[in-house]
Phi, psi and omega in degrees: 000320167331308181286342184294323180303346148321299198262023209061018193243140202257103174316305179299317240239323242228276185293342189213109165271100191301273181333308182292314167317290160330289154322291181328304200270344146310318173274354181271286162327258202319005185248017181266331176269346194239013154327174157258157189304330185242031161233017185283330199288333187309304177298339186280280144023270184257011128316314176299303217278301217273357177280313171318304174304292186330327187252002149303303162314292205291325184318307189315325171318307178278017181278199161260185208277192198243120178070030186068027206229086198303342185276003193259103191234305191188138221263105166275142202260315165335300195256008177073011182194153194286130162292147171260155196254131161290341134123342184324331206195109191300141180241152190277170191282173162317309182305320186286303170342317205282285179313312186297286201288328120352268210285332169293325185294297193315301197302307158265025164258001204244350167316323166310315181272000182247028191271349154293350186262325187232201192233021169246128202315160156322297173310324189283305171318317211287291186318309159289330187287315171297334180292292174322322180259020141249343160305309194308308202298338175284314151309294182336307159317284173247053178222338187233313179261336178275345152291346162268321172294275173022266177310310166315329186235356161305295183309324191272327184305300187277350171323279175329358180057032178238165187271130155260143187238178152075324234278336221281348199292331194308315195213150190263132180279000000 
């Protein structure tokens, strides 16, 4: 989504509707009870997909802020005008998502197959290999990409004429 913002399409402002996701997925449940059997998996499903967008959406609020812009954290569309983002808790890049969502697809469709190669079930090999590649993406995170958004947004504070603070406790430099 980063590179798209080159060309003006603003992600927070364009994709993530906190009040609406939410409703959606209140409503999704309840046409889920009252469905026929072979249209509940559809519904849960995007019960599942618009509960996701919703805490995708409502988290960015504790992200940092957007486009260098301290005042921008995530666009409500209700009232028309942007939350400032509190800034608490750095969130991984494209890079880590990609892996981490890879490599859980990868582990468990292939877990089944790996209680014949060694002599620990399968789920427990899934778990550990999965633990691993978010332990790496997790170091990764925060020793290489969240020290660069840092700088990025130390630099939009002082544009802005504020000092940064507070901000260093998240991750060891």
């Amino acid at each position: 989504m980063d590179r798209l913002e080159q060309f003006g399409f603003n992600h927070r402002k364009t994709l993530h509707y906190i009040s609406g996701y939410g409703l959606l997925t209140i409503i999704l449940i309840a046409l889920g009870y009252l469905a026929p059997l072979n249209l509940l998996i559809w519904i849960a499903g995007l019960s599942c997909f618009s509960a996701g967008a919703w805490l995708h959406s409502f988290m960015d609020v504790f992200d940092g802020f957007w486009a260098e812009d301290i005042n921008k954290g995530v666009y409500e569309h209700l009232t028309r005008r942007w939350l400032r983002a509190l800034n608490w808790i750095p969130f991984a890049t494209l890079w880590e998502w990609s892996l981490q969502s890879f490599s859980m697809v990868f582990v468990i469709g292939i877990s089944p197959q790996l209680e014949s190669l060694f002599a620990i079930p399968g789920w427990l090999m899934a778990t550990i290999s999965y633990f691993a590649i978010w332990l790496f993406s997790t170091v990764y995170e925060f020793y290489i990409s969240v020290p660069k958004r840092w700088e990025i947004e130390d630099r939009a504070l002082l544009r802005a004429g504020l000092t940064p603070k507070y901000r260093r406790r998240m991750a060891i430099r």
